[in-house]
C-alpha positions as CSV (number, residue, x, y, z in Angstrom):
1,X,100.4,90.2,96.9
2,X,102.3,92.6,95.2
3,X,103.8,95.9,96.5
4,X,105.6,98.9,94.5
5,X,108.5,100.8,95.6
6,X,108.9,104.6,94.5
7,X,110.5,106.6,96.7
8,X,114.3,107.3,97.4
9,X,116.1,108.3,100.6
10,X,119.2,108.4,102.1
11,X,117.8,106.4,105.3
12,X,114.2,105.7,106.4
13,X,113.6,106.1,109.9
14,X,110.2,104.6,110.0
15,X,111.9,101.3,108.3
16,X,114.2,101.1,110.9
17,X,111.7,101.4,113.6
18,X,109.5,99.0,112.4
19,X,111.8,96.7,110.5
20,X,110.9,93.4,112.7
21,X,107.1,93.9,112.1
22,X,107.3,95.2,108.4
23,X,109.9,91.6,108.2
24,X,107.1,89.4,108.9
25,X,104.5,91.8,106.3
26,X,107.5,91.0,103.4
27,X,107.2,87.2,103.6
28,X,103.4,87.6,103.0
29,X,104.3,89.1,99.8
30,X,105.0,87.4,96.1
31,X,106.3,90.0,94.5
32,X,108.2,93.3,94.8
33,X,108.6,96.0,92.2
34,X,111.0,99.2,92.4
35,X,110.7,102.1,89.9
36,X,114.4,102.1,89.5
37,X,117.7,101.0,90.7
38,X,117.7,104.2,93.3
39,X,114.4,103.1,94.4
40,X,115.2,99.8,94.7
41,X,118.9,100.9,96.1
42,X,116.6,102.8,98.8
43,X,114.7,100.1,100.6
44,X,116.7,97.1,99.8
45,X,119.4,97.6,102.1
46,X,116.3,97.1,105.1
47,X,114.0,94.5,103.4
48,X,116.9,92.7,101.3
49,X,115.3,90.1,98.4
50,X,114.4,89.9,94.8
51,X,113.8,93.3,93.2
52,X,112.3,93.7,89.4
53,X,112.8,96.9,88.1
54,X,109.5,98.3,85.9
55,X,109.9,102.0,86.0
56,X,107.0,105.0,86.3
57,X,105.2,105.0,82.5
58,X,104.0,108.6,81.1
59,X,101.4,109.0,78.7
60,X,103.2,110.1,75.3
61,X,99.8,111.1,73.5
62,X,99.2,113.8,76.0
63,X,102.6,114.7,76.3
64,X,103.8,115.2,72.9
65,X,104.8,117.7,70.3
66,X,101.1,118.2,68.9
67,X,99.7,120.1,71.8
68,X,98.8,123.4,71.1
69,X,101.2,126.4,72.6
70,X,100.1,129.1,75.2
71,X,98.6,131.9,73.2
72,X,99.5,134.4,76.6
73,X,103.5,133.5,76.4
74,X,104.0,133.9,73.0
75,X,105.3,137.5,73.1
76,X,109.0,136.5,72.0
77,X,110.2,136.1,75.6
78,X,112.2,133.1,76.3
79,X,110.4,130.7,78.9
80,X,111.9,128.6,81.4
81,X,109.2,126.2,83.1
82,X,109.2,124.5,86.8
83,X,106.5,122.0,87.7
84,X,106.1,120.4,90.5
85,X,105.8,121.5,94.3
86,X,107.5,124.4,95.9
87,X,109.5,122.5,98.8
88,X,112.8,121.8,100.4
89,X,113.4,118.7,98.3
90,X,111.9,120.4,94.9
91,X,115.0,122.8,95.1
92,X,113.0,125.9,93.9
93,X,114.5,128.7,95.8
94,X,118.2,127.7,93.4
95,X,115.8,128.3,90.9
96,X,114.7,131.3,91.8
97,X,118.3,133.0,92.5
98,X,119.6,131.5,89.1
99,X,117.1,134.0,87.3
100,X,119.3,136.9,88.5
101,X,122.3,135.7,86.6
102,X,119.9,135.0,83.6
103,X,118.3,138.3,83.8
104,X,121.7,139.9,83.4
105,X,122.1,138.0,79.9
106,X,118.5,137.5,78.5
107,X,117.0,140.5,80.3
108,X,113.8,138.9,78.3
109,X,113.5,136.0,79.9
110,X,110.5,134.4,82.0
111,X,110.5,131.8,84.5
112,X,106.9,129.7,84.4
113,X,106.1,128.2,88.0
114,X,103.3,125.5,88.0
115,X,102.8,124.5,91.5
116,X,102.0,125.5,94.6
117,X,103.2,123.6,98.2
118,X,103.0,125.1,102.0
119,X,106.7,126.9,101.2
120,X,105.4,128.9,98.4
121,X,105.1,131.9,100.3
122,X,108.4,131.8,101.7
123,X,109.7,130.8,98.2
124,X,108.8,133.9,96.8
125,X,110.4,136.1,99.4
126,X,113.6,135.2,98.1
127,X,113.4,135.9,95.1
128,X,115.3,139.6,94.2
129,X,113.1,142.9,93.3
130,X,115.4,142.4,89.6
131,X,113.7,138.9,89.4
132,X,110.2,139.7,90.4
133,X,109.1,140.8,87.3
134,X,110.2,138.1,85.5
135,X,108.7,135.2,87.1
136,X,105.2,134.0,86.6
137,X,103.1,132.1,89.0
138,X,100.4,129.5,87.6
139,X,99.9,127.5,90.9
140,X,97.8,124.5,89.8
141,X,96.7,124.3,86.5
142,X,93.7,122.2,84.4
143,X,95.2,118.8,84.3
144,X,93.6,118.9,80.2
145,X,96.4,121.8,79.7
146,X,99.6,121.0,81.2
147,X,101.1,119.3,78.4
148,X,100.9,122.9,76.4
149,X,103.2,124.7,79.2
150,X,105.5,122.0,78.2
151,X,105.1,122.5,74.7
152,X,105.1,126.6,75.0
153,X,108.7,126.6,77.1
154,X,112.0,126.9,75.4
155,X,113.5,125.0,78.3
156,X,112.4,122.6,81.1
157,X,114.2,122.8,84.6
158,X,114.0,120.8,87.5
159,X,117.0,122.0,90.2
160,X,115.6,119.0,92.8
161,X,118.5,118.2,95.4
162,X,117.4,114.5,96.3
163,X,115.2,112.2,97.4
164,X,114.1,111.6,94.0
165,X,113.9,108.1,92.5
166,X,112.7,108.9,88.4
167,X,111.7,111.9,87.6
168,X,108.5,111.8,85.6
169,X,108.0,115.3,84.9
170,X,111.6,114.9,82.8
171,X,109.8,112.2,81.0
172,X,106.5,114.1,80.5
173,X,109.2,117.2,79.0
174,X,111.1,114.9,76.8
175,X,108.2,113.8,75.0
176,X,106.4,117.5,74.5
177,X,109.8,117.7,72.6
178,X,110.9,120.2,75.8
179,X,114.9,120.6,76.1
180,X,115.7,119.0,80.0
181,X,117.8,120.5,82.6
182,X,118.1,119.0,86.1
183,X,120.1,118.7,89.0
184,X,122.6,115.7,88.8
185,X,121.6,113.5,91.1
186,X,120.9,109.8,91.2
187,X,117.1,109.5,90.8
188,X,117.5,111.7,87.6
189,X,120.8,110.1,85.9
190,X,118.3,107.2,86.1
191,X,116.6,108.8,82.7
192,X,119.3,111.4,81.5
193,X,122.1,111.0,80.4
194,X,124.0,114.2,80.0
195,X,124.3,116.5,77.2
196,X,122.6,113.6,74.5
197,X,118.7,114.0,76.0
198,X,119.3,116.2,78.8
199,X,121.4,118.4,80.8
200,X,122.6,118.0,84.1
201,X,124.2,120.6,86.4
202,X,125.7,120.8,90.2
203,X,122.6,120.7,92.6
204,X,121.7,123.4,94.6
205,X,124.1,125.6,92.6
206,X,122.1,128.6,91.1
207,X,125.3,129.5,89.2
208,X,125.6,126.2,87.6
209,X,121.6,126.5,86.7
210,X,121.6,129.8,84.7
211,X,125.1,128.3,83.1
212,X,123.6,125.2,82.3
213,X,120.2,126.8,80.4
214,X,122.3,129.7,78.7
215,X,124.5,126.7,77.1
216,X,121.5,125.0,75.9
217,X,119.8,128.2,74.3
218,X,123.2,129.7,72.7
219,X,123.9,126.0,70.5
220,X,121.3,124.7,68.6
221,X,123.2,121.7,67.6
222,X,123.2,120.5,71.2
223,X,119.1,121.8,71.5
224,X,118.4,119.6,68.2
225,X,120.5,116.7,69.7
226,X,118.6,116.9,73.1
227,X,115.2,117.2,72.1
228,X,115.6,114.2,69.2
229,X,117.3,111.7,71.7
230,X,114.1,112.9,74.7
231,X,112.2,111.9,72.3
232,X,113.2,108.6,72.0
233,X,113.7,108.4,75.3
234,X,110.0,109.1,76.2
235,X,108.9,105.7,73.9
236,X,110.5,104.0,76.0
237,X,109.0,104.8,79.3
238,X,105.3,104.8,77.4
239,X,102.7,103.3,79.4
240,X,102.1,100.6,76.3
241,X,105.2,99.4,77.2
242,X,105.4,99.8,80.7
243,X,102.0,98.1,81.8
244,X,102.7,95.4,79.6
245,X,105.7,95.1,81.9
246,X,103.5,95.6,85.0
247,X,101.0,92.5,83.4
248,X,103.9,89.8,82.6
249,X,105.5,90.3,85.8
250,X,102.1,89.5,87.4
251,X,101.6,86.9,85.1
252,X,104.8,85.2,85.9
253,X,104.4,86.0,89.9
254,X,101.1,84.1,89.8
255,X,102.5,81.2,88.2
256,X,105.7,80.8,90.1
257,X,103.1,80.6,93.4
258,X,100.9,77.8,91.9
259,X,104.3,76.0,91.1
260,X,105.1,76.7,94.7
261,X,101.8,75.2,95.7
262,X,101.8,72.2,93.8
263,X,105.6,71.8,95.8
264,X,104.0,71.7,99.0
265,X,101.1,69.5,97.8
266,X,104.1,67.0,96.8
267,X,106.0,67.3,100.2
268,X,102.6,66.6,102.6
């Protein structure tokens, strides 16, 4: 038995509630695997024990410099993408509200959303008549073309304010060869480290965000130097690697329980 942890929170009410009976489910099981330290740092402070870190793998053949760009957002603008779910957590709305600043010094710019989630609609009230027109709503899209809206934006941004413990969709940007900005908090400095394969600005500071992208478009040295070093950091998290991970850690958790086994045969 074998069980995977991914997620990250400041405190988990439902562990706390049922710690005693979710105690008893842990000694049943022979292996535990967290997808990084802030995953790990998330549960073990209920369910202390031994923790082996294997993080989230991403597909580097889909997601790589080689996919084709979108035709319809090749006009010259400069596009900023968002995937992922338009929630509390997702930090959308500071997203949203940085495209006013940006507006004022790229008035061509274009903000991608691919998306949806139940506070779209009240997502997109906030965002200022100036902005409207420069924001472009693709809900969900064919899972065969997502890697080309990485490949077709000039810049990735995910303004998340917590509760996350990787960040694959930095992964999946990094190796389209997609500049990374994000929020700087602890599930993403698990993957970037600032200003050598990514950039990381204040959460839930809109401010910060339209700072943070105009730096990365106005120096090409640090553009180059980002998208070079994602690269390489993408390799690493490829699933040729990572399942081999997943595979000896199974291997080596099925033969520490027949070593157990053969223990107990010795003792009785």
């Amino acid at each position: 038995n074998v069980i995977t942890f991914h997620a990250s929170h400041e405190r988990s009410i439902g562990y706390e509630a049922l710690k005693s009976p979710l105690s008893k489910f842990f000694q049943r099981i022979d292996g535990v695997i967290a997808v990084s330290s802030e995953a790990k740092r998330s549960v073990y402070k209920y369910f202390p024990g031994e923790y082996t870190i294997i993080p989230n793998g991403v597909d580097t053949k889909r997601f790589s410099t080689a996919n084709p760009k979108l035709e319809k957002y090749l006009d010259g603008r400069i596009n900023i993408l968002f995937v992922g779910r338009q929630d509390v957590r997702k930090g959308i709305k500071h997203l949203y509200k940085a495209m006013d600043f940006l507006i004022d010094e790229i008035p061509d710019v274009r903000l991608i959303v691919v998306g949806k989630g139940f506070l779209k609609k009240y997502y997109e009230l906030s965002i200022s008549e100036k902005a409207k027109k420069h924001v472009v709503f693709e809900n969900y899209v064919d899972w065969a073309i997502l890697p080309s809206y990485y490949t077709t934006a000039n810049i990735f941004v995910s303004p998340a304010i917590g509760g996350e413990s990787f960040g694959i969709v930095l992964i999946e940007a990094m190796s389209s060869g997609t500049p990374v900005l994000a929020s700087n908090i602890r599930g993403y400095r698990q993957v970037v480290d600032n200003k050598k394969n990514g950039y990381l600005v204040k959460p839930k500071d809109p401010k910060a965000i339209a700072e943070g992208i105009l730096d990365i478009l106005n120096n090409p040295v640090l553009r180059k130097t980002m998208i070079e070093n994602g690269l390489k950091t993408a390799e690493m998290y490829d699933w040729n690697k990572v399942t081999k991970s997943v595979l000896d850690f199974y291997y080596k958790t099925i033969e520490e329980k027949k070593s157990k086994k053969k223990q107990l045969r010795r003792w009785f």
